[in-house]
N, C-alpha and C positions, 0 to 999 in steps of 0.2 A: 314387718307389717303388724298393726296394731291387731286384727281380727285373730295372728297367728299365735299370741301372747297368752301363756296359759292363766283360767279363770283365774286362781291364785294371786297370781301377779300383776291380774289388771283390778282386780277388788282389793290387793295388799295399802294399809294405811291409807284407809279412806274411812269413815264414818258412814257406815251403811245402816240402812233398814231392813232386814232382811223380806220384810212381807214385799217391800217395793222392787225385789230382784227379781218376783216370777210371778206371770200375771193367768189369772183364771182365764178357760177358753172355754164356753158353751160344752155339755155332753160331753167334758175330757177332762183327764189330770195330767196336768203339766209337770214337769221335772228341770231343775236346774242344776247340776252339782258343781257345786262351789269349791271345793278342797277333796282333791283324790290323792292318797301318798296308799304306800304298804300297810301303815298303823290304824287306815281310816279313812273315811268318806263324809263328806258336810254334804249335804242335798236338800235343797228346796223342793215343795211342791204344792200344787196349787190343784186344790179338789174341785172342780164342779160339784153344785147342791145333787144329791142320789147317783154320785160317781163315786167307787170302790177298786180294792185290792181285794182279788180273792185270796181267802185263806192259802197259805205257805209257811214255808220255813227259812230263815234265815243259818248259816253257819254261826254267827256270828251274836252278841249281843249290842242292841240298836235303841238308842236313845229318840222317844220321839216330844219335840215341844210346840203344843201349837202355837200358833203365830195370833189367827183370829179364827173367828166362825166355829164351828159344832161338829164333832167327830164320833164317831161307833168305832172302839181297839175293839176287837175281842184276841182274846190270848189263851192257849189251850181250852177254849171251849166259855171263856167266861169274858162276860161283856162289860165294858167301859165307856162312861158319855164323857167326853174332853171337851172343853171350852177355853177360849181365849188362855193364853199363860202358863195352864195348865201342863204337864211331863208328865209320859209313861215311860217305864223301861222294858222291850220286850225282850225275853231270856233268849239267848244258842239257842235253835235248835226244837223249842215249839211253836207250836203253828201260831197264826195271827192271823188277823185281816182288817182291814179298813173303809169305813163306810163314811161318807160326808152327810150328817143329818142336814148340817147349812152346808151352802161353800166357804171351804176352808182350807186356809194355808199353814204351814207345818215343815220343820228344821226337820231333819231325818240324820240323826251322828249314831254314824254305823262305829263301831271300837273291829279291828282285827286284831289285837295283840295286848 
């Protein structure tokens, strides 16, 4: 069955957009993870305008690229405006958080190893 076919394998050699895999929803952030193995995680998401991630911690170190639209990183305590293109790196292990100044969409490449 095609629905039962992991992400991976149904996005594998195709020519994608990634802003066009995951679509904004009113007052929510949407998630789609595209690539899940032991080494790592690909995850889409998609911000509503004044929709957020409150501060936490990752184990891990977590590559974030936006896609489009206008983002608030803050990372131990210190704040970042991201736009369209734009890449943060958040470190192991300090806190973060994320805030949509526009709605916006954003790759999320988690590394475990």
């Amino acid at each position: 069955m095609m629905d039962k076919m992991p992400e991976t394998e149904r996005l594998a050699e195709r020519i994608l957009r990634l802003a066009d895999l995951v679509e904004y929803q009113a007052g929510s952030v949407v998630s789609r993870t595209i690539f899940d193995r032991k080494t790592g995680t690909l995850t889409l998401f998609a911000f509503a305008e004044g929709q957020g991630l409150s501060e936490h911690t990752a184990p891990f170190d977590a590559l974030v690229h936006l896609l489009n639209g206008e983002a608030e990183i803050t990372i131990a305590g210190k704040s970042y405006r991201l736009q369209e293109g734009e890449t943060i790196i958040m470190p192991a292990n300090k806190p973060h958080a994320l805030q949509a100044v526009k709605s916006f969409k954003m790759l999320l490449v988690m590394i475990r190893s």
